[in-house]
C-alpha positions as CSV (number, residue, x, y, z in Angstrom):
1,X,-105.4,-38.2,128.1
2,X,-103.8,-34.9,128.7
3,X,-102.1,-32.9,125.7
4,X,-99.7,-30.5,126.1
5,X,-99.2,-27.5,123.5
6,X,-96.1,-25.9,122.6
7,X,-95.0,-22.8,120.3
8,X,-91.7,-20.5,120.2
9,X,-92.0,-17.0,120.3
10,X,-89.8,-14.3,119.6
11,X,-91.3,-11.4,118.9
12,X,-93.6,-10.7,121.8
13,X,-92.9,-7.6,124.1
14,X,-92.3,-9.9,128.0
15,X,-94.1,-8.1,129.9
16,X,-96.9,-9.7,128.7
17,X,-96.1,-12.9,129.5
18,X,-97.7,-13.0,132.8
19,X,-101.1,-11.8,131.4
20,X,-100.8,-14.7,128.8
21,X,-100.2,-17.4,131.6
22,X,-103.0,-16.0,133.8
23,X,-105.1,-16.3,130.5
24,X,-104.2,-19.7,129.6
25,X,-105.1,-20.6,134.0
26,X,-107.8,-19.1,133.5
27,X,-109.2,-21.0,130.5
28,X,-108.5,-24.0,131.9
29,X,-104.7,-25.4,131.2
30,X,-103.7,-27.5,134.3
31,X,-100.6,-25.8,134.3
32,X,-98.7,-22.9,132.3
33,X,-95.2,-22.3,131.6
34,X,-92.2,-20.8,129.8
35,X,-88.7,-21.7,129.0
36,X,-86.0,-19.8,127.8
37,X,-84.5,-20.7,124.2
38,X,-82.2,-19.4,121.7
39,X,-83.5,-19.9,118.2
40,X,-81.3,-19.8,115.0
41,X,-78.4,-17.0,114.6
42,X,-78.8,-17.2,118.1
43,X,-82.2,-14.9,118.8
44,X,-83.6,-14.9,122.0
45,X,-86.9,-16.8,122.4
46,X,-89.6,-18.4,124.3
47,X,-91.3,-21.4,124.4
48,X,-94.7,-21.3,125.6
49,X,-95.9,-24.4,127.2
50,X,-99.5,-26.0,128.6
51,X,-101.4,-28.8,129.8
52,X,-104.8,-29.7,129.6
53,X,-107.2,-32.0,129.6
54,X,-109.5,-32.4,126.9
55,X,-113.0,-30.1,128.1
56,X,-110.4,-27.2,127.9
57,X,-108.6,-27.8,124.8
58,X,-110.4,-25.8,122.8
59,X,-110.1,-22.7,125.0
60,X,-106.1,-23.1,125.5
61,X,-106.0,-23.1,122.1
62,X,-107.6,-20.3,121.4
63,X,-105.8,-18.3,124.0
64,X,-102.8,-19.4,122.0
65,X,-103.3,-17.6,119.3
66,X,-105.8,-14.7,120.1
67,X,-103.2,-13.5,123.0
68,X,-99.8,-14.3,121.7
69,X,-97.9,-13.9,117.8
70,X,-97.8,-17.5,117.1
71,X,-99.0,-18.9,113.8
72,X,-99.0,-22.4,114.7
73,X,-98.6,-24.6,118.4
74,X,-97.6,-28.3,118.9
75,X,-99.9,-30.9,119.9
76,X,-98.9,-33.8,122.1
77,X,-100.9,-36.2,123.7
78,X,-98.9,-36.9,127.0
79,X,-99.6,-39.0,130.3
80,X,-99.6,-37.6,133.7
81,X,-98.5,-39.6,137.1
């Protein structure tokens, strides 16, 4: 089963965004991502998004919270077709 994690950030300078989703590749995720959002009183956010399987979990999760400001991620076991 593959799991995707999920935090918003909105604190975090964007030009490091690319070296987080090169770091999250690189660990393993099967794919890496980032939507726009707009969090309460209408702040500008991100959310960070992954895949992987479940060899790499442990090192996306990691590079979730040693290389961004998140105190916390979602954890969803999803399918893949």
């Amino acid at each position: 089963m593959t799991t995707l994690y999920e935090t918003n950030i909105d604190d975090m300078d964007p030009r490091l965004w690319p070296h987080v989703l090169d770091t999250l590749l690189a660990a393993g995720a099967l794919d890496a991502w980032l939507t726009p959002i707009v969090m309460k009183k209408g702040r500008p956010a991100f959310q960070l998004s992954a895949l992987c399987e479940p060899e790499s979990a442990e090192r996306v999760r990691t590079v979730f919270f040693h290389e961004t400001t998140t105190i916390g991620i979602r954890e969803v076991q999803v399918q893949r077709h």
